[in-house]
VMD Tcl script that builds the backbone (N, CA, C; Angstrom):
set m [mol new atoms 528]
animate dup $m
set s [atomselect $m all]
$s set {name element resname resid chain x y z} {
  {N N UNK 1 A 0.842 -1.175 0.000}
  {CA C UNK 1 A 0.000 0.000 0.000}
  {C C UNK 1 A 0.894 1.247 0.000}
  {N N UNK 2 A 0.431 2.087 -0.551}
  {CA C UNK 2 A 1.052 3.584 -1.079}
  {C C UNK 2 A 1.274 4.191 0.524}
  {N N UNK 3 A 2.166 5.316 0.415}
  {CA C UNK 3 A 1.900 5.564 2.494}
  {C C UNK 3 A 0.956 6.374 2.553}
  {N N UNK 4 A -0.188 6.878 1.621}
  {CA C UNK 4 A -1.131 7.853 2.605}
  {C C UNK 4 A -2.303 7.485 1.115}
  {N N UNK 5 A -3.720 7.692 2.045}
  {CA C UNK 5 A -4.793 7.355 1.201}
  {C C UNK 5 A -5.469 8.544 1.128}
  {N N UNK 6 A -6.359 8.630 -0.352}
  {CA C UNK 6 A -7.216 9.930 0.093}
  {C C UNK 6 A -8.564 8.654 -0.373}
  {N N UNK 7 A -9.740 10.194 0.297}
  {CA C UNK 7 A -11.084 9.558 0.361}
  {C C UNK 7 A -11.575 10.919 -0.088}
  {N N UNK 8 A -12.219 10.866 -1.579}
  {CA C UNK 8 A -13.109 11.861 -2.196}
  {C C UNK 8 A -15.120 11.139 -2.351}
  {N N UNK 9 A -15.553 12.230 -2.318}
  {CA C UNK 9 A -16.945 11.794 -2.775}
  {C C UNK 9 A -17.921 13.194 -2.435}
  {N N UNK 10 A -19.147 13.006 -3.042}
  {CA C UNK 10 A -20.324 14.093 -2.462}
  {C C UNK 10 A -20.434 14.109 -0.840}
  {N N UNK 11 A -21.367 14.864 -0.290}
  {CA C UNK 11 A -21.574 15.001 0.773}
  {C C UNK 11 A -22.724 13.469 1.157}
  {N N UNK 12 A -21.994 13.661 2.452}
  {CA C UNK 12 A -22.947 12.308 3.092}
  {C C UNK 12 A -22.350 10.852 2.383}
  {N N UNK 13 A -21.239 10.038 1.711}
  {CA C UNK 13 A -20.862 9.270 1.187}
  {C C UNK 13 A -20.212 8.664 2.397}
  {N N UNK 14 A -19.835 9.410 3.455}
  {CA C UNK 14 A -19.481 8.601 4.400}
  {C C UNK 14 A -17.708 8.405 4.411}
  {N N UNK 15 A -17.089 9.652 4.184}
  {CA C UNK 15 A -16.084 10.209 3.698}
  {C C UNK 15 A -15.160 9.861 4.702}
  {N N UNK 16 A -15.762 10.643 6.314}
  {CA C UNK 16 A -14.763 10.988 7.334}
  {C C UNK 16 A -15.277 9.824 8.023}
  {N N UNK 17 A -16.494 9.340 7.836}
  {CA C UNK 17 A -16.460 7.724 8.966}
  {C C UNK 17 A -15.831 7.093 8.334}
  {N N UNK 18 A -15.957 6.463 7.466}
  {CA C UNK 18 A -14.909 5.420 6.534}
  {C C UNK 18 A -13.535 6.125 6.740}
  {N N UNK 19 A -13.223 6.911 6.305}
  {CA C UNK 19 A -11.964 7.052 6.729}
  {C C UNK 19 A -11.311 7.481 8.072}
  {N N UNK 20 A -11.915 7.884 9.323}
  {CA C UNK 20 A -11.652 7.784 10.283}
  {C C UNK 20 A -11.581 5.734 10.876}
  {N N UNK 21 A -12.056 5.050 10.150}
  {CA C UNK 21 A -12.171 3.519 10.962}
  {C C UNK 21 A -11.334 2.950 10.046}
  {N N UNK 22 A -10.694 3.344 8.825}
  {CA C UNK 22 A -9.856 3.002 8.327}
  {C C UNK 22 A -8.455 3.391 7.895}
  {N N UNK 23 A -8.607 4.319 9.093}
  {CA C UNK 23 A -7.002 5.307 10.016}
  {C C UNK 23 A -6.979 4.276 10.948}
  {N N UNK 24 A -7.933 3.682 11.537}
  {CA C UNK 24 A -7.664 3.146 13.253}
  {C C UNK 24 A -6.859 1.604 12.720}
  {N N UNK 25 A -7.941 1.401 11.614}
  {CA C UNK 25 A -6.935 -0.498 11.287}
  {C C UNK 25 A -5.840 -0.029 10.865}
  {N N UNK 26 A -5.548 1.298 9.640}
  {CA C UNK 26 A -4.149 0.893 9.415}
  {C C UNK 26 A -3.151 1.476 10.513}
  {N N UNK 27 A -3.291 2.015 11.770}
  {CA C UNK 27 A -2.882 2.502 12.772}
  {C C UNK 27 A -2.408 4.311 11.816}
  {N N UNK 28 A -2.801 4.453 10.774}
  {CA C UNK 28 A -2.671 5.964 10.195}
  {C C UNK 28 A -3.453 7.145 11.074}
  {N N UNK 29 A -2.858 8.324 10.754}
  {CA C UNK 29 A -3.525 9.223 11.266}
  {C C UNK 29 A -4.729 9.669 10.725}
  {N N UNK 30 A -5.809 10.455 10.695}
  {CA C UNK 30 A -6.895 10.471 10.218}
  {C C UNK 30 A -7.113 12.219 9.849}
  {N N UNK 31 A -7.160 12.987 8.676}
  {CA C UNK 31 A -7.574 14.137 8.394}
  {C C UNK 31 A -8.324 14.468 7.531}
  {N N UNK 32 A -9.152 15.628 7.794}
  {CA C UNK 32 A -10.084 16.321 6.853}
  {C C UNK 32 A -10.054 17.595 6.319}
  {N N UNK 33 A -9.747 17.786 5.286}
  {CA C UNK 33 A -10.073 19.325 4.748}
  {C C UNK 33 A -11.211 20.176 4.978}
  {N N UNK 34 A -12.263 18.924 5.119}
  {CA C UNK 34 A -13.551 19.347 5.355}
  {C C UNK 34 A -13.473 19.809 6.923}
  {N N UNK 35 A -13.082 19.129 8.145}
  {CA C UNK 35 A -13.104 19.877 9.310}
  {C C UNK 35 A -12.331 20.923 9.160}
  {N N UNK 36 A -10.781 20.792 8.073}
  {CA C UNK 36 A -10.189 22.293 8.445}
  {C C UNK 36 A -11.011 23.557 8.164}
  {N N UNK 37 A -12.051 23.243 6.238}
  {CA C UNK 37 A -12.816 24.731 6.193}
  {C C UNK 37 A -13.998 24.972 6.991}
  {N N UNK 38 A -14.681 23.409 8.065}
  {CA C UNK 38 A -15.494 24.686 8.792}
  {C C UNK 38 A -14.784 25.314 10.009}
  {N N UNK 39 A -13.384 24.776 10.729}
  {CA C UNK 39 A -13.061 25.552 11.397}
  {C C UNK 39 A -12.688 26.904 11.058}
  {N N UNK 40 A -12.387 27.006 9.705}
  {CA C UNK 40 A -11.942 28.251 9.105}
  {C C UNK 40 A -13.240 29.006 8.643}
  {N N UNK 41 A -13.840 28.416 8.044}
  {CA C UNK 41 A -15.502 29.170 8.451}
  {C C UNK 41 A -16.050 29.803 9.446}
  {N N UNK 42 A -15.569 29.161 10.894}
  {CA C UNK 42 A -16.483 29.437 11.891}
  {C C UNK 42 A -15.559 30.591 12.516}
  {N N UNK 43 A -14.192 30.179 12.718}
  {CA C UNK 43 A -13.374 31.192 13.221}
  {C C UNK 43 A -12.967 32.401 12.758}
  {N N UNK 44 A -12.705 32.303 11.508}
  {CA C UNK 44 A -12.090 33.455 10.492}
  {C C UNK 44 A -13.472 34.372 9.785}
  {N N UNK 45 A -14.634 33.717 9.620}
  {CA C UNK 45 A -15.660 34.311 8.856}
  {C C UNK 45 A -16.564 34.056 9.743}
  {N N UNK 46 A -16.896 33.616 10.884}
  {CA C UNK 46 A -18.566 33.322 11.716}
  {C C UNK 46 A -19.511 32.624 10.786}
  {N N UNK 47 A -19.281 31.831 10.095}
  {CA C UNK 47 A -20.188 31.391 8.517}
  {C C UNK 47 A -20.423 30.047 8.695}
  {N N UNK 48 A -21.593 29.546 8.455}
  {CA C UNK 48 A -21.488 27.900 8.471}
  {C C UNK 48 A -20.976 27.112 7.285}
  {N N UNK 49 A -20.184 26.092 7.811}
  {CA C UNK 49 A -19.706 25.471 6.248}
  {C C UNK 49 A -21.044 25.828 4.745}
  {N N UNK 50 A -22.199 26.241 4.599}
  {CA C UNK 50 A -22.819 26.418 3.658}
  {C C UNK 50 A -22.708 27.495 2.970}
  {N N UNK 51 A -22.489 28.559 4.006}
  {CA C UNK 51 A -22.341 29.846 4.168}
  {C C UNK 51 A -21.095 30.088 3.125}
  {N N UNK 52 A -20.143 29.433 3.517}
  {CA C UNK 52 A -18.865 29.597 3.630}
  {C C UNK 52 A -18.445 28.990 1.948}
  {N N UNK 53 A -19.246 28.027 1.934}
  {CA C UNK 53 A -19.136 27.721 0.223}
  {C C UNK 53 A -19.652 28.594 -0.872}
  {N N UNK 54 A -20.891 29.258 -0.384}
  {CA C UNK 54 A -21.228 30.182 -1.609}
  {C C UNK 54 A -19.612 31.277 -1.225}
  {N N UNK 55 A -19.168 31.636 -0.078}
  {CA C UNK 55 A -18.388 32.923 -0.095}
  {C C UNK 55 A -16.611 31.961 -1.038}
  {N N UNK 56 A -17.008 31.029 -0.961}
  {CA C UNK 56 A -15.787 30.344 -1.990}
  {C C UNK 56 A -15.615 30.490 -3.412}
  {N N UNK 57 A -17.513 29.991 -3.539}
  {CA C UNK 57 A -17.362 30.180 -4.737}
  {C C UNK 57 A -17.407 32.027 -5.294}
  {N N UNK 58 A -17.711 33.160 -4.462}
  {CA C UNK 58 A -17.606 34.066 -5.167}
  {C C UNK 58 A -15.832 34.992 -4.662}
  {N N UNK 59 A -15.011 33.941 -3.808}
  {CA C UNK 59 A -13.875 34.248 -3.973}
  {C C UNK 59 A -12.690 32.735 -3.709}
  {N N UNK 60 A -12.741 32.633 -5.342}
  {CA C UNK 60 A -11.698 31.642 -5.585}
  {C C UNK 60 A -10.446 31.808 -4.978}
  {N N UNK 61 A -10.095 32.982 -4.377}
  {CA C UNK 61 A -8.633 32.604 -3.430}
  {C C UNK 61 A -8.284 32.375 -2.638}
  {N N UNK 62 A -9.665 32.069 -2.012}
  {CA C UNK 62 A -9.483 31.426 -0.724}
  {C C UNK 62 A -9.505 29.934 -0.569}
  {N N UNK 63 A -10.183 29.347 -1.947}
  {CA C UNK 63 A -10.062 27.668 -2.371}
  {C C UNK 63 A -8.044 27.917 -1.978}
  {N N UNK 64 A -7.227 28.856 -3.073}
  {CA C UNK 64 A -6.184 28.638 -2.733}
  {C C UNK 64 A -5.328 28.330 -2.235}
  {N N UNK 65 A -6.100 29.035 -1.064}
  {CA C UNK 65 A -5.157 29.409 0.545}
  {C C UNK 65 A -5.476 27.754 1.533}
  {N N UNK 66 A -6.724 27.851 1.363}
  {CA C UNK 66 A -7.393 26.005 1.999}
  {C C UNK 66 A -6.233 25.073 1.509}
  {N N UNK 67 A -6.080 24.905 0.240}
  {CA C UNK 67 A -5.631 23.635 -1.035}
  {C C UNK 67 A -4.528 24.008 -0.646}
  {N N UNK 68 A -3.592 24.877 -1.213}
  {CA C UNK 68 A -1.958 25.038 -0.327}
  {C C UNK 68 A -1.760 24.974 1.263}
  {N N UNK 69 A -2.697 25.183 1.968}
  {CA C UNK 69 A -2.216 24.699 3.400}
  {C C UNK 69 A -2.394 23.562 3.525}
  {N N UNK 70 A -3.371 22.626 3.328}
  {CA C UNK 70 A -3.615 21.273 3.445}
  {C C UNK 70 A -2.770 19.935 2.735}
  {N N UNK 71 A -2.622 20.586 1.139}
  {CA C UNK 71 A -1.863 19.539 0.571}
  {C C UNK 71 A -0.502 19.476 0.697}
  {N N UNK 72 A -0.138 20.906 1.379}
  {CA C UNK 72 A 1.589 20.752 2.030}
  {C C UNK 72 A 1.392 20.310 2.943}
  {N N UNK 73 A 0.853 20.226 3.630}
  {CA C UNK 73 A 0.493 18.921 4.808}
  {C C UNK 73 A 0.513 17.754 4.509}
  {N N UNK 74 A 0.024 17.630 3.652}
  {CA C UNK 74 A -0.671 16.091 3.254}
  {C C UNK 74 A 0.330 15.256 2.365}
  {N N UNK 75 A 1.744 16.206 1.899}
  {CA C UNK 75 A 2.410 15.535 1.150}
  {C C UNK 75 A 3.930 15.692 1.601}
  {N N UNK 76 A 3.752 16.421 3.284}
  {CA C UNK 76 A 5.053 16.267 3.762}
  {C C UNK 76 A 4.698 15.061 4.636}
  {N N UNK 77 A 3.652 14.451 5.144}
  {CA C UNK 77 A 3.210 13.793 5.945}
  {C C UNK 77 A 3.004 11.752 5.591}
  {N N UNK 78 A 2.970 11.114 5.959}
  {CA C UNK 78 A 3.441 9.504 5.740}
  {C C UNK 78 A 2.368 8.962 6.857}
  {N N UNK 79 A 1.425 8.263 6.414}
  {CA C UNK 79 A 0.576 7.147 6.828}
  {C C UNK 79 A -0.871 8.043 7.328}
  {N N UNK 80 A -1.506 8.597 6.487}
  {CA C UNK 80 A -2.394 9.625 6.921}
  {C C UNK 80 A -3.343 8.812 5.923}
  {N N UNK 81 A -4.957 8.804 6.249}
  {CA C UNK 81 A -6.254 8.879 5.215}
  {C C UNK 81 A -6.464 10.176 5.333}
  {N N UNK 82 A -6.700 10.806 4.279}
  {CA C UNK 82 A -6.861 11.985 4.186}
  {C C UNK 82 A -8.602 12.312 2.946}
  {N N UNK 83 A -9.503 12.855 4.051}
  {CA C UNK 83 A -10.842 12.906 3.755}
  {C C UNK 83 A -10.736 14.462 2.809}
  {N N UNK 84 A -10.160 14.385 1.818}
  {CA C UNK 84 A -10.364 15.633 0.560}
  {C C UNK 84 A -10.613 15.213 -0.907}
  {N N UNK 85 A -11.590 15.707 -1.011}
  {CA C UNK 85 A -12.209 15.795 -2.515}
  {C C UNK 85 A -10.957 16.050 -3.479}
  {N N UNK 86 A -10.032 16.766 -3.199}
  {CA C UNK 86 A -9.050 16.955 -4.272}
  {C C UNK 86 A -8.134 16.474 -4.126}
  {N N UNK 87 A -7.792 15.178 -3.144}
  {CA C UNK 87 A -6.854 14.452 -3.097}
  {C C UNK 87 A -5.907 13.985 -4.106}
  {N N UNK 88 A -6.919 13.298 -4.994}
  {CA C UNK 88 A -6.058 12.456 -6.162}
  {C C UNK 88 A -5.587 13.668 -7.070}
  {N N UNK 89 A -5.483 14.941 -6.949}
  {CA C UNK 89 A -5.160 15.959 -7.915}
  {C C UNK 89 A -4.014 16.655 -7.100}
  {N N UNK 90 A -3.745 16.631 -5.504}
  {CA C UNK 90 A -3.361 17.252 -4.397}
  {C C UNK 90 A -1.899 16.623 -3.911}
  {N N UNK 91 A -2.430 15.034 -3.934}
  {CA C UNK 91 A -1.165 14.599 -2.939}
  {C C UNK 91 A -0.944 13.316 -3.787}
  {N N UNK 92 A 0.629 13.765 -3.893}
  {CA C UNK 92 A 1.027 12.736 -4.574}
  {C C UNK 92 A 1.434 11.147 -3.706}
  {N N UNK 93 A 1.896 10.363 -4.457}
  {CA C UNK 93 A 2.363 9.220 -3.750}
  {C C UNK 93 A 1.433 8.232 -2.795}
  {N N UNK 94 A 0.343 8.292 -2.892}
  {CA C UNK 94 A -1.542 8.243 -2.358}
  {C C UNK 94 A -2.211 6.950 -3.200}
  {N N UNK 95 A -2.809 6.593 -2.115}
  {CA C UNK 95 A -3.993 5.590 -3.507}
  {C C UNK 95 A -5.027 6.258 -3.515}
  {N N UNK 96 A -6.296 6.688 -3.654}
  {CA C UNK 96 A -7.047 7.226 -4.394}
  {C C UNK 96 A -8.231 6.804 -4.608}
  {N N UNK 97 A -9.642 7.067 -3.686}
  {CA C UNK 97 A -10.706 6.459 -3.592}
  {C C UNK 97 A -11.782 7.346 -3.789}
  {N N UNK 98 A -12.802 6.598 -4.031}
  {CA C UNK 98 A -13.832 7.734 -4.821}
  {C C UNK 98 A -15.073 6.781 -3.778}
  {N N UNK 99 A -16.119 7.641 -3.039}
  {CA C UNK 99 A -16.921 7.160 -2.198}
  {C C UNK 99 A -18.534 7.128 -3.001}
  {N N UNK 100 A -18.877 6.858 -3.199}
  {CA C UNK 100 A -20.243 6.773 -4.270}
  {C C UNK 100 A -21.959 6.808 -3.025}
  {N N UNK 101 A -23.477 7.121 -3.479}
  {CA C UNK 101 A -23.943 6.696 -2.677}
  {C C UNK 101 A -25.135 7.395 -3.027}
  {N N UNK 102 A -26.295 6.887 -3.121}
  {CA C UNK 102 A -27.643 7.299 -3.490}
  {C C UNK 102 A -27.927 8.309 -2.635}
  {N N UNK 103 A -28.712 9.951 -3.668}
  {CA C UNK 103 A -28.842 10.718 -3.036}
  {C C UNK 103 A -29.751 10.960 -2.057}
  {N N UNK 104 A -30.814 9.906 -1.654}
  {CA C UNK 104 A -31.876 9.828 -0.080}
  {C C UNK 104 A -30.791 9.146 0.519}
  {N N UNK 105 A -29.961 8.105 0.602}
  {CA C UNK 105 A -29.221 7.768 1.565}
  {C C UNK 105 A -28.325 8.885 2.151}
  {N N UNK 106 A -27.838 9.761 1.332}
  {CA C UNK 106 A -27.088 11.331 1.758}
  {C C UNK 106 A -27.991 12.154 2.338}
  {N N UNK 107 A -29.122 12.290 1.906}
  {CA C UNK 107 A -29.043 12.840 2.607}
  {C C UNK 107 A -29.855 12.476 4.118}
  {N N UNK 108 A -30.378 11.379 4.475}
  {CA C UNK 108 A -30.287 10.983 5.469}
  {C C UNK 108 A -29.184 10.490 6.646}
  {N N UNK 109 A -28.591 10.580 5.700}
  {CA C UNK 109 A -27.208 10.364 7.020}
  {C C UNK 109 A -26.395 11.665 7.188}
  {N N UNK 110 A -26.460 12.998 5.759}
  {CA C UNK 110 A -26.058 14.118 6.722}
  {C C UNK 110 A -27.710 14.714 7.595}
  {N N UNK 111 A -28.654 14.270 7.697}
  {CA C UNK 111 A -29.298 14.591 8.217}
  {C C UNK 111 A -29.372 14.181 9.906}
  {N N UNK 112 A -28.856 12.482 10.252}
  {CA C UNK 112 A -28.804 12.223 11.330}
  {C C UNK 112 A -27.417 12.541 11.833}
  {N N UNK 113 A -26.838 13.314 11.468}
  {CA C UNK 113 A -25.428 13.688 12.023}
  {C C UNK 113 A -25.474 14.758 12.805}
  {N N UNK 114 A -26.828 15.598 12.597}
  {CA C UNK 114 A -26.750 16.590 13.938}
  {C C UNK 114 A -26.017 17.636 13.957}
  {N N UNK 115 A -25.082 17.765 12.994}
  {CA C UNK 115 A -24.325 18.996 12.450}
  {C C UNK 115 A -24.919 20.109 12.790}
  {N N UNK 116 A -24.622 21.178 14.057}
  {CA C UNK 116 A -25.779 22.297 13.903}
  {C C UNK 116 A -25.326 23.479 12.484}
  {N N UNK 117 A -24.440 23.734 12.225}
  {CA C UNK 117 A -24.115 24.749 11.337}
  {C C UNK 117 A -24.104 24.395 9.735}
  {N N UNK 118 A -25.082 22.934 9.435}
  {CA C UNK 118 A -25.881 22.435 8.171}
  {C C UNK 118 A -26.821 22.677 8.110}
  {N N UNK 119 A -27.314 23.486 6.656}
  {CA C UNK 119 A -28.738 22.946 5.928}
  {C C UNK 119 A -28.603 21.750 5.837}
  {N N UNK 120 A -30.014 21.012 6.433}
  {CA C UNK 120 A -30.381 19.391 5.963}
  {C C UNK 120 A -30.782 19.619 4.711}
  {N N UNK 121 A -31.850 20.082 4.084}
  {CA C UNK 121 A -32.667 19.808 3.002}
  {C C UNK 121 A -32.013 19.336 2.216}
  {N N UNK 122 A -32.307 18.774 1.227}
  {CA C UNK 122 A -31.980 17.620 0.149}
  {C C UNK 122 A -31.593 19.070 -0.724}
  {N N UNK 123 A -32.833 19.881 -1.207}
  {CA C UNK 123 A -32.039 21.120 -1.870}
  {C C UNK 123 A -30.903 21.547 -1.455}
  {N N UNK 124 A -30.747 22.213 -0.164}
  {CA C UNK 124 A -29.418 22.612 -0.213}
  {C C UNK 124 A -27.939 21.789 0.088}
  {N N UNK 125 A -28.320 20.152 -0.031}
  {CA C UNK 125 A -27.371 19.138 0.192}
  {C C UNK 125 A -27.135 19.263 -1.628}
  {N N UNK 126 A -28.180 19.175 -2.198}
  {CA C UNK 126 A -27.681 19.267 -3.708}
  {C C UNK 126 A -27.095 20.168 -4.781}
  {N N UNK 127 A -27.794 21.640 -3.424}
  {CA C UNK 127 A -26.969 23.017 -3.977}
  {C C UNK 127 A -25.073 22.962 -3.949}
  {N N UNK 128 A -25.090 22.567 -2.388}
  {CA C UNK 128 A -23.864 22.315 -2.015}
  {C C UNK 128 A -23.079 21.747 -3.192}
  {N N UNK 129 A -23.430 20.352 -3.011}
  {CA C UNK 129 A -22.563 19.870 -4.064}
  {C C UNK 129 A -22.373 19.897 -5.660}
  {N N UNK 130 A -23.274 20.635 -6.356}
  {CA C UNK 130 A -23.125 21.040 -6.766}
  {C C UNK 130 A -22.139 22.468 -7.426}
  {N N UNK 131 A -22.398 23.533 -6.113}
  {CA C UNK 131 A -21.546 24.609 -6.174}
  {C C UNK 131 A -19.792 23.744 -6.231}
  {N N UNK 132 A -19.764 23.214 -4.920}
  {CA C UNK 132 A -18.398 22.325 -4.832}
  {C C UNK 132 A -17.711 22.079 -6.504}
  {N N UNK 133 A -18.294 21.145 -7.256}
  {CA C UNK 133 A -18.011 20.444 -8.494}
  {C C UNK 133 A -18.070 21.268 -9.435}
  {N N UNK 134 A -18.345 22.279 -9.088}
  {CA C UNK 134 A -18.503 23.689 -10.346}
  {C C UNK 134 A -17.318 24.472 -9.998}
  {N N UNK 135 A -17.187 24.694 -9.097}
  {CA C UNK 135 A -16.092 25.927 -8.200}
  {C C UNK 135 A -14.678 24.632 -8.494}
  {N N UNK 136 A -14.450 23.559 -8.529}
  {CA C UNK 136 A -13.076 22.609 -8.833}
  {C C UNK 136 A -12.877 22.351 -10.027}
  {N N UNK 137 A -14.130 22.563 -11.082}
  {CA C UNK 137 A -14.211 22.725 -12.334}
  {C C UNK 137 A -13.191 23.615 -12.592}
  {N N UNK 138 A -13.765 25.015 -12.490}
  {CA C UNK 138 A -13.603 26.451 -12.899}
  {C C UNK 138 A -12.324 27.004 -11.973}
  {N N UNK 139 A -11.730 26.207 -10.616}
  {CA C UNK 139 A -10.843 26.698 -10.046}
  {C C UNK 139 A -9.744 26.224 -10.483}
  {N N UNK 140 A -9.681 24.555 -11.024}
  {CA C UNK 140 A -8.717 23.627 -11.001}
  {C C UNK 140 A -8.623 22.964 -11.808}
  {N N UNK 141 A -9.905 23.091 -12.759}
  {CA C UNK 141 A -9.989 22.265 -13.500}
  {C C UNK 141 A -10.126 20.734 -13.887}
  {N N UNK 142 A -10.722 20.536 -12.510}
  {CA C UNK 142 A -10.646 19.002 -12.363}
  {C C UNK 142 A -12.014 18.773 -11.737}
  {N N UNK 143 A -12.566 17.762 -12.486}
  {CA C UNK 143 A -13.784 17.226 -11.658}
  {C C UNK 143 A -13.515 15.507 -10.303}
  {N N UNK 144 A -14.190 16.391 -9.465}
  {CA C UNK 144 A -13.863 15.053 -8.424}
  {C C UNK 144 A -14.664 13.828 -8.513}
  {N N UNK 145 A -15.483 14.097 -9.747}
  {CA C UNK 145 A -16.547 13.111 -9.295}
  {C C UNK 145 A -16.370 12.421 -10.997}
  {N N UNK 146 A -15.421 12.490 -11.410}
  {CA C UNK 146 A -14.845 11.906 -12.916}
  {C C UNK 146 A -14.015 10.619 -12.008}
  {N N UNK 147 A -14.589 9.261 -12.505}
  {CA C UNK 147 A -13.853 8.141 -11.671}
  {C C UNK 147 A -12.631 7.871 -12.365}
  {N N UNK 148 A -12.144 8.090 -13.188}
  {CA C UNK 148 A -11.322 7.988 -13.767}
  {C C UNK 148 A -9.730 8.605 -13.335}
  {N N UNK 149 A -10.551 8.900 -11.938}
  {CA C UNK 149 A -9.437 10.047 -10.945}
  {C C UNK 149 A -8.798 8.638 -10.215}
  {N N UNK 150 A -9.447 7.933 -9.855}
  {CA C UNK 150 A -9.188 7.004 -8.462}
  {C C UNK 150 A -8.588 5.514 -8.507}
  {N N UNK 151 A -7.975 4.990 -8.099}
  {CA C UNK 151 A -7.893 3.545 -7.598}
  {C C UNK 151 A -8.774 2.573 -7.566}
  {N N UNK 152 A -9.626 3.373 -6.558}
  {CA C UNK 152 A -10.646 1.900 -6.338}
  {C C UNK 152 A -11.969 3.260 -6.075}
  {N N UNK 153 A -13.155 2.340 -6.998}
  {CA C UNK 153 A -14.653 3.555 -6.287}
  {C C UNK 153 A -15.520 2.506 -6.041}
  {N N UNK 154 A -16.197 3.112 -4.739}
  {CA C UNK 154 A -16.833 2.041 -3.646}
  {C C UNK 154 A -18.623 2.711 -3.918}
  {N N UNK 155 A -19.588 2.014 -4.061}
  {CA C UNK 155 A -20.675 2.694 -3.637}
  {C C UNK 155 A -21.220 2.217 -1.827}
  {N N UNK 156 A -21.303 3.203 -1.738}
  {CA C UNK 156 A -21.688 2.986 0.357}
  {C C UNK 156 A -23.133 3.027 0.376}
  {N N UNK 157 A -23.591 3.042 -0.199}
  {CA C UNK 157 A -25.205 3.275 -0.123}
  {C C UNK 157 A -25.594 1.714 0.800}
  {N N UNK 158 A -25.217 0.619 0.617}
  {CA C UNK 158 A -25.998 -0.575 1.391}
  {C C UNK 158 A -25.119 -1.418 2.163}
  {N N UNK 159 A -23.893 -0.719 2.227}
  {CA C UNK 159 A -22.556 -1.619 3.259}
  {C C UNK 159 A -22.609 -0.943 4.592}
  {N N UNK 160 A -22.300 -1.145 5.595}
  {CA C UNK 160 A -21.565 -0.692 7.037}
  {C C UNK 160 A -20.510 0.254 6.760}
  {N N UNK 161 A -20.012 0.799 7.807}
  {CA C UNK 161 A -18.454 1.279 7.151}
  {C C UNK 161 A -17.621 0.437 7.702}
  {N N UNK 162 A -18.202 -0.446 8.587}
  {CA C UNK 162 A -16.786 -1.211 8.950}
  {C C UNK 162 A -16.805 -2.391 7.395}
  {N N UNK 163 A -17.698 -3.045 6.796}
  {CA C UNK 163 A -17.901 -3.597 5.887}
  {C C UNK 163 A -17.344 -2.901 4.745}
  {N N UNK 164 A -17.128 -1.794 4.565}
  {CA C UNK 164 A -16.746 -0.688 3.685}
  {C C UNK 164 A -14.562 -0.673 3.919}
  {N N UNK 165 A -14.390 -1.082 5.008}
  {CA C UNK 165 A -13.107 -0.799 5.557}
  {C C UNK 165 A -12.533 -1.863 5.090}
  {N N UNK 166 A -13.225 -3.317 5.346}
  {CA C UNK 166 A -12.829 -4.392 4.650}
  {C C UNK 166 A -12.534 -4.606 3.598}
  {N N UNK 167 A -13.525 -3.504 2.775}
  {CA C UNK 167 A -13.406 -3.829 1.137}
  {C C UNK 167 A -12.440 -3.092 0.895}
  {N N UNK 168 A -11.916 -2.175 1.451}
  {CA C UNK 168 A -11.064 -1.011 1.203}
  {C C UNK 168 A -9.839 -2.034 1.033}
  {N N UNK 169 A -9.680 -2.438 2.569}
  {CA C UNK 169 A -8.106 -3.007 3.017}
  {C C UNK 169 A -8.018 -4.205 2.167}
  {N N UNK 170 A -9.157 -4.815 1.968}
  {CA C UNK 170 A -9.420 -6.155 0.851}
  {C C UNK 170 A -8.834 -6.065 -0.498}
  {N N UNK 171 A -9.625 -4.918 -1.187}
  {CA C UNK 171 A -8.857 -4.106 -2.438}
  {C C UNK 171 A -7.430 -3.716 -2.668}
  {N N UNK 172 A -7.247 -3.258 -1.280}
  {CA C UNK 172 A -5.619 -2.591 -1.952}
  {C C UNK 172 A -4.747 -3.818 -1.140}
  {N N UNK 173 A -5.241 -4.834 -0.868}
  {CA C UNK 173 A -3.410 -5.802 -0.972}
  {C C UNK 173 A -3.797 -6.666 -1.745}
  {N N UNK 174 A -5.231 -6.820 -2.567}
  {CA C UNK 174 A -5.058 -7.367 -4.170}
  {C C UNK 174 A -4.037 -6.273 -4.728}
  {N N UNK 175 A -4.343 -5.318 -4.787}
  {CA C UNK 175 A -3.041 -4.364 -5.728}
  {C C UNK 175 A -1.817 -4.252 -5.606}
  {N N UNK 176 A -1.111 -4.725 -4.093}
  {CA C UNK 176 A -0.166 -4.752 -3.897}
  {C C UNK 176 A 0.653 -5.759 -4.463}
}
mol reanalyze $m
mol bondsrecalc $m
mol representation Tube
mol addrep $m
């Protein structure tokens, strides 16, 4: 196995559980881009991660400032899952997973997550990701949700995540 994994997908795919339980088997550390921009949302702007995406998409330099602090992290760093959508474009030397998952199952599970600083609605779970895949388009030029990015793409819609961890760790020492 490569020394650090990323985990891309839409919202609610089950990004940071799967990859938080599959930091703990490979004894790796576990990070998110996604916790770094709402801490940077909440602290730097008072904005909820929703908030905070429309103010992305109407200032692309702050995608910048996120993507250069994180992926110099992420590529001075050795045995990390790393929960970012722009992984496979970000950090080199990585295997590369794409999280898949029917959109009522998303949004029922970002719905039971209790997140207070989320819109639940299915609209603005679909605005979201949407804006996201438009703004990496037009910022980077890369779509995250083109599988043709990844290693291995999992759909989570009817597995566990520990069942999901298996297939993961299952998959990549066939590749090895």
């Amino acid at each position: 196995m490569k020394k650090n994994i990323t985990i891309s997908g839409l919202a609610g795919t089950g990004k940071s559980t799967v990859g938080k339980l599959l930091s703990e088997a490979l004894g790796y550390s576990f990070v998110s881009v996604g916790n770094f921009s709402r801490e940077l949302a909440k602290e730097d702007y008072n904005m909820t991660i929703n908030e905070f995406q429309v103010l992305l998409s109407e200032k692309p330099e702050l995608d910048n400032i996120i993507d250069d602090r994180f992926k110099n992290y992420c590529n001075k760093s050795d045995s990390l899952v790393i929960d970012y959508r722009l992984g496979f474009h970000f950090v080199k030397n990585a295997s590369h997973i794409l999280l898949t998952v029917s959109d009522d199952i998303a949004f029922n599970r970002i719905a039971s997550s209790k997140r207070n600083d989320e819109d639940y609605s299915k609209v603005a779970i679909q605005k979201r990701n949407k804006q996201m895949k438009e703004r990496f388009i037009k910022n980077f030029g890369v779509d995250f949700t083109d599988t043709t990015n990844y290693d291995l793409i999992i759909d989570t819609s009817f597995s566990s995540p520990e069942e999901l961890v298996e297939k993961i760790l299952s998959e990549f020492k066939a590749l090895a």
